[in-house]
C-alpha positions in Angstrom: -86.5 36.7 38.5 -84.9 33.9 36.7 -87.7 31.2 34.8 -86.7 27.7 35.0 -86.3 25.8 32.2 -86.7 22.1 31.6 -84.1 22.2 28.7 -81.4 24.5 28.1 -82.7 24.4 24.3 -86.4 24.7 23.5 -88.4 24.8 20.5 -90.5 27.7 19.9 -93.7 26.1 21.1 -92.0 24.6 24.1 -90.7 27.9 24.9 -94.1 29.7 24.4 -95.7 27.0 26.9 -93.4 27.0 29.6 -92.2 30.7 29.7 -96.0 32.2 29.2 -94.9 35.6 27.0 -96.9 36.5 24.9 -96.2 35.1 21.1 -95.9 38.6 20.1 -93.1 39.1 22.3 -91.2 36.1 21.2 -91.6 37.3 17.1 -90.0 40.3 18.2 -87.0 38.7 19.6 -86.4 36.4 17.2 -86.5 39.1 14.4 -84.2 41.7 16.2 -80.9 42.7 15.3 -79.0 40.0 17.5 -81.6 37.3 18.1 -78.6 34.8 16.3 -77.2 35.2 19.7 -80.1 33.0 21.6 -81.9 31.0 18.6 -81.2 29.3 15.4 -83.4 27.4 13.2 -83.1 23.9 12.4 -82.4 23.7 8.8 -82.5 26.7 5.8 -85.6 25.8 4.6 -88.3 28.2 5.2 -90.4 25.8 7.7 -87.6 25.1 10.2 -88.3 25.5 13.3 -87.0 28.2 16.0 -84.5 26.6 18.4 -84.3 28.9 21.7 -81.1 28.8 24.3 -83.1 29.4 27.4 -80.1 30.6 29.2 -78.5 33.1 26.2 -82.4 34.6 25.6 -82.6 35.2 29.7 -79.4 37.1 29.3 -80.5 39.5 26.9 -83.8 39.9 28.9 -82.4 40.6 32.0 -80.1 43.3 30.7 -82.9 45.0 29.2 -82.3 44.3 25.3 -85.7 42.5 24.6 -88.9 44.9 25.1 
Protein backbone atom coordinates (compact mmCIF):
# COMPACT_ATOMS: atom_id res chain seq x y z
CA UNK A 1 0.00 0.00 0.00
CA UNK A 2 1.27 3.25 -1.17
CA UNK A 3 1.15 6.39 1.81
CA UNK A 4 0.23 9.66 0.34
CA UNK A 5 2.33 12.34 0.79
CA UNK A 6 1.58 16.00 0.92
CA UNK A 7 5.13 16.86 -0.48
CA UNK A 8 7.32 14.88 -2.45
CA UNK A 9 10.13 16.27 0.11
CA UNK A 10 9.59 16.23 3.81
CA UNK A 11 11.51 17.04 6.80
CA UNK A 12 12.11 14.46 9.24
CA UNK A 13 9.36 15.68 11.60
CA UNK A 14 6.90 16.09 8.84
CA UNK A 15 7.66 12.71 7.66
CA UNK A 16 7.39 11.17 11.21
CA UNK A 17 3.75 12.89 11.54
CA UNK A 18 2.27 12.05 8.44
CA UNK A 19 3.78 8.50 7.69
CA UNK A 20 3.22 7.23 11.59
CA UNK A 21 6.56 4.72 11.71
CA UNK A 22 7.93 4.59 14.47
CA UNK A 23 11.13 7.15 14.98
CA UNK A 24 13.14 4.14 15.55
CA UNK A 25 12.44 2.90 12.22
CA UNK A 26 13.19 6.13 10.48
CA UNK A 27 16.96 6.36 12.42
CA UNK A 28 17.56 3.12 10.89
CA UNK A 29 16.99 4.21 7.50
CA UNK A 30 18.58 7.20 7.47
CA UNK A 31 21.81 5.51 8.93
CA UNK A 32 21.89 2.50 6.41
CA UNK A 33 24.22 1.86 3.86
CA UNK A 34 22.25 3.66 0.96
CA UNK A 35 19.84 6.03 2.84
CA UNK A 36 21.87 8.96 0.34
CA UNK A 37 19.50 7.53 -2.11
CA UNK A 38 16.10 8.94 -0.33
CA UNK A 39 17.45 11.88 2.16
CA UNK A 40 19.96 14.48 2.47
CA UNK A 41 20.51 17.01 5.07
CA UNK A 42 20.32 20.56 4.69
CA UNK A 43 23.64 21.84 5.22
CA UNK A 44 27.17 20.07 6.76
CA UNK A 45 26.72 21.24 9.96
CA UNK A 46 25.92 18.76 12.51
CA UNK A 47 22.26 20.27 13.32
CA UNK A 48 20.93 20.09 9.78
CA UNK A 49 17.99 18.76 9.33
CA UNK A 50 16.97 15.32 7.45
CA UNK A 51 15.32 16.02 4.10
CA UNK A 52 13.22 12.82 3.09
CA UNK A 53 12.14 12.04 -0.87
CA UNK A 54 8.81 10.54 -0.02
CA UNK A 55 8.70 8.77 -3.34
CA UNK A 56 12.64 7.37 -3.42
CA UNK A 57 12.19 6.18 0.58
CA UNK A 58 8.73 4.26 -0.67
CA UNK A 59 10.86 2.61 -3.21
CA UNK A 60 13.27 1.09 -1.07
CA UNK A 61 10.38 0.02 1.30
CA UNK A 62 8.44 -1.56 -1.02
CA UNK A 63 11.22 -3.72 -2.29
CA UNK A 64 12.00 -4.80 1.00
CA UNK A 65 15.43 -2.90 1.74
CA UNK A 66 14.17 -0.98 4.87
CA UNK A 67 13.29 -3.49 8.03
Amino acid sequence: MKIKYSKPILSRTEFLRESGYPREYLDRALHCWFADQFCFRTSSKPKAKFMIDTEAFEHYRRIGELK
